[in-house]
N, C-alpha and C positions, 0 to 999 in steps of 0.2 A: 328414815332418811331416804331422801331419793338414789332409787337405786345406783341411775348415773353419778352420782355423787360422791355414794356409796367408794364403787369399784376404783374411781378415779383417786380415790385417797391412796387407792396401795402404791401409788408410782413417787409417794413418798421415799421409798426405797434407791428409785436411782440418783442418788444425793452423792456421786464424785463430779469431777470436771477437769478443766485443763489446763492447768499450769505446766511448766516448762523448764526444762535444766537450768541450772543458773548462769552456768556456760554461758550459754546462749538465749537467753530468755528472762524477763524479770517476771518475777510468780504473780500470780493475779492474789487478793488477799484470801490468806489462810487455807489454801491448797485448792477448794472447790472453784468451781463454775457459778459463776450466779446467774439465774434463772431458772437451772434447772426443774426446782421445785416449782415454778410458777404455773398454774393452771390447775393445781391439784387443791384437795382440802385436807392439807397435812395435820392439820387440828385433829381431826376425825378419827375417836375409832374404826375398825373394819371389822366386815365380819368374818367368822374364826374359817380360816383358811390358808392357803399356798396359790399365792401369785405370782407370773412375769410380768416382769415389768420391762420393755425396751425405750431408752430416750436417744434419739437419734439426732445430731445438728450440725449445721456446715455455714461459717461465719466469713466474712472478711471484714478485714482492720485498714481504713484509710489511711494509711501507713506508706512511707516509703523505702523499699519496696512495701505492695499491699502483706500483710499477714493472713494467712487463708490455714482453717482451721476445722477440722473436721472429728468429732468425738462420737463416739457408739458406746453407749451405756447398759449392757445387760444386766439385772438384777432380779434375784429372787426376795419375799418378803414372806415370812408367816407370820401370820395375825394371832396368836394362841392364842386357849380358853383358861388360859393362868392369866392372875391379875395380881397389883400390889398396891394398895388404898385405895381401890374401885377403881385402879386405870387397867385397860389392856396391856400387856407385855407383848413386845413385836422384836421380833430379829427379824436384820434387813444383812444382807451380802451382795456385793456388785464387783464385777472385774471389766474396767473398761479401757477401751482401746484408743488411741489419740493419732491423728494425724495432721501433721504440720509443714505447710510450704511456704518459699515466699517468691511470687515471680521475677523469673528473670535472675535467680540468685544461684539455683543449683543445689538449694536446700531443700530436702526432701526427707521426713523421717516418720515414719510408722510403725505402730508400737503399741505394748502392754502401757497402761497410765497406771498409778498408784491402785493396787486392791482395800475394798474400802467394807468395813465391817462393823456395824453397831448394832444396840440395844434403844429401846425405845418404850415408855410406856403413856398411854393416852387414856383422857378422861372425858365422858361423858357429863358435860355440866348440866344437861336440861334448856330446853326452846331454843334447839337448831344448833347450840356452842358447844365445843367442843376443843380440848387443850393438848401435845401431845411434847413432851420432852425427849431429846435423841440424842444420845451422847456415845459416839465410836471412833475408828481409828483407820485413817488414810496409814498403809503400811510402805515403809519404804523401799517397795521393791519393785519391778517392772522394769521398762527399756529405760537403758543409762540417761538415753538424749531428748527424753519423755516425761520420764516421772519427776516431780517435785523431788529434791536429795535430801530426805529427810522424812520424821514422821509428825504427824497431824492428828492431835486428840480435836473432835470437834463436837460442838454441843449446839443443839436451834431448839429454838421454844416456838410452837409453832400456836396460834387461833384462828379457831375457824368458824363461821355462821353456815349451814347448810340446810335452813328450813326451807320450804316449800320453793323448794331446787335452786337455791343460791349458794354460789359459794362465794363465801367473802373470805381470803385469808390471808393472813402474814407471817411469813414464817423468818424468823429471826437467828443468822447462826453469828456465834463468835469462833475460832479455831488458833490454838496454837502449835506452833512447829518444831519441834527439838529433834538431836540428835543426826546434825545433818552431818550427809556423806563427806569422807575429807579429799571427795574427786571435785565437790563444788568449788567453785569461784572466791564463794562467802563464808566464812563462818558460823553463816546464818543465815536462815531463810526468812520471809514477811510472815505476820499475821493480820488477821484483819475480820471485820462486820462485811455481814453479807444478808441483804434483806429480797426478798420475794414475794412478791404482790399479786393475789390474783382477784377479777370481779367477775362474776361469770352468772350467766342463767340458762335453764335448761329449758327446752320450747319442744316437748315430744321425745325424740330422739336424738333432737340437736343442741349443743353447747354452744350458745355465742357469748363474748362479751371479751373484755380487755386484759391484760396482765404488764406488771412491770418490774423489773429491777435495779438494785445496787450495791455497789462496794464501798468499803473505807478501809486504807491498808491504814493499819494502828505502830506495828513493828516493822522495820526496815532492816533488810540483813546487811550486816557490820561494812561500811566501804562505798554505800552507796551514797552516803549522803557527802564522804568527800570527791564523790566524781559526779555530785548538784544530779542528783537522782533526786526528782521529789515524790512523796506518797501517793501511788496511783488511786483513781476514783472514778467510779462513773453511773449515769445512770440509763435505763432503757425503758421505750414504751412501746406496745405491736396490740396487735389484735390477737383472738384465739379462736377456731371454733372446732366442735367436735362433734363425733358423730357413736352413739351406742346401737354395735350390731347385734346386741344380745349378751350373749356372754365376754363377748371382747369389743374393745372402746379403743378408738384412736381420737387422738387432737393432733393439734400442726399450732403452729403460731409463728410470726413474723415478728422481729423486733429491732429495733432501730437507736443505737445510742441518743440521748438528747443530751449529754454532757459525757466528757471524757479527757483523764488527764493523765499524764505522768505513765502512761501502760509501758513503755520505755520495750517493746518486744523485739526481740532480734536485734539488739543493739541502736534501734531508729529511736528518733523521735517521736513516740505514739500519741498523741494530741489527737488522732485522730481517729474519727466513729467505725463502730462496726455497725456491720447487717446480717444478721442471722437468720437461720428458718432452721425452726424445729418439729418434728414428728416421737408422737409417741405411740405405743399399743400397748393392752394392760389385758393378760389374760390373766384368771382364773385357771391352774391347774388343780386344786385340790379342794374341797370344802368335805365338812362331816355331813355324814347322810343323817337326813332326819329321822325320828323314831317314829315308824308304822304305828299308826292309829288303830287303838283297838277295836277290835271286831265285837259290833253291839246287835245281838239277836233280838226280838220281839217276840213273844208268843201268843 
C-alpha cells in the first residue's frame, strides 16, 4: 500500500469529538464529532508501530447567536504484531480538549472533552480492501461544562480500497450512552449513526480529493421530545488535500454543512449550517527495527 496511505490510516485513533453538557447544549449523536475520521483509510491495517496522531478544527454554527467551536484531539495509536483471525489488534487512546463560545453571549468554556479508549482489530481482505472493527469507551469524566454527562460504548466498522493510492472509505459508527451524570438536565443522554466519507488520490507527495459526513440521532434524552426537540441530523461536503514530508503527513480540509436540522445548541434554534477547517499531522514515533541482513562472503 501506498505509503501515504499507509501512514494516513493511524489518525484513525483520534475518534472523540464535541458534544456538550446537557445543561447547556443538546449532544450531537452518540458523543463523537462526525468527520473526524474523514480523509483517513480507517479500513486499513498499519504497519507494526506507535503513532501521533493530532486532529485539529475550529467550526461555526449559523446559529443565533453564531456557536463557535473549537476541538484539539491528541492521540496515540499502536499497531501491534499480535493478530486475532488474521486481523491486526490496535489500541488507540486520545484526551481531547474542547472549546466553546457564542458571540456576544459571555459564554466562554474550555476544557478537558470526554478521554476516549478502545480496541480495534483490522483485516487484510486482498486487491487494495481492507476491513477494520473498533469498539471503546468515551469515559465520563473531563470538564463539568464540556464533557458529554455520561458514558459512551462505541463501535464503527470501517472499509476501505487503497490500491494504487486511492483511498475510498466509509467508516460507519453506532454509539450508546448510559449512566449519565445526576448534574445533567436529562435522564438521559442521545445516541445515534455517525458516517464518514472519504475519496482521495495521491499525485507524488500530494493528497487531493473530497471527503463528507453525517449524523442521525436514533435516542433522545427523556424531556426533549416534550419541549418539541426534534432528532438532530446533518450532512457535510469540503474538499481535502495533503501533503507527505516524509515520515510525517499533514492534511487540512474545509467543510460545509449541505443539510442541518434539530442541532438545538445553546438552547437556539440550530437549523442552521456550520463551516469547519480541519488540520491534521500523523507522526510515526516508534516502529521495530528491521533484521540486518546476513553477511554473504564469496571465496
Amino acid at each position: 500500500m501506498n505509503k501515504f496511505m499507509t501512514l494516513a490510516a493511524v489518525a484513525a485513533a483520534a475518534f472523540t469529538s464535541m458534544t456538550f453538557d446537557a445543561n447547556a447544549a443538546k449532544p450531537f449523536p452518540g458523543t463523537l464529532q462526525t468527520g473526524e475520521t474523514a480523509g483517513l483509510a480507517t479500513g486499513a491495517p498499519l504497519p507494526e508501530g506507535v503513532y501521533f496522531v493530532n486532529t485539529l478544527s475550529f467550526g461555526v454554527r449559523d446559529t443565533n447567536p453564531d456557536a463557535r467551536f473549537l476541538v484539539d484531539v491528541p492521540a496515540l495509536v499502536w499497531a501491534s504484531p499480535y493478530s486475532i483471525g488474521g486481523g491486526q489488534i490496535q489500541i488507540i487512546g486520545a484526551l481531547p480538549m474542547a472549546h466553546l463560545s457564542a458571540r456576544g453571549t459571555g459564554f466562554d468554556e474550555y476544557g478537558l472533552y470526554n478521554p476516549f479508549l478502545a480496541g480495534a482489530i483490522a483485516w487484510d481482505l486482498g486487491n487494495g480492501f481492507g476491513f477494520r472493527w473498533l469498539s471503546g469507551f468515551y469515559f465520563n469524566a473531563g470538564d463539568r461544562d464540556l464533557r458529554v454527562p455520561a458514558t459512551t460504548w462505541r463501535n464503527d466498522a470501517a472499509l476501505s480500497y487503497t490500491a494504487d493510492g486511492w483511498n475510498l472509505t466509509a467508516n460507519l459508527t453506532y454509539a450508546w450512552t448510559f449512566g449519565t451524570s445526576n448534574y445533567s438536565a436529562f435522564d438521559s443522554t442521545s445516541n445515534g449513526f455517525n458516517l464518514d466519507l472519504t475519496a482521495t488520490k495521491t499525485f507524488g507527495k500530494w493528497e487531493l480529493g473530497v471527503v463528507g459526513f453525517g449524523s442521525y440521532e436514533t435516542g433522545l434524552p427523556n424531556g426533549y421530545n416534550a419541549a418539541g426537540i426534534g432528532r438532530s441530523k446533518q450532512f457535510a461536503l469540503g474538499p481535502l488535500v495533503g501533503y507527505n514530508f516524509g515520515p510525517v503527513i499533514l492534511q487540512s480540509y474545509l467543510t460545509r454543512d449541505i443539510y442541518a436540522k434539530n442541532q438545538n445548541l445553546l438552547g437556539t434554534k440550530a437549523d442552521g449550517k456550520e463551516t469547519r477547517f480541519w488540520t491534521r499531522v500523523i507522526i510515526p514515533l516508534w516502529s521495530p527495527e528491521k533484521p540486518m541482513a546476513p553477511l554473504v562472503t564469496k571465496y
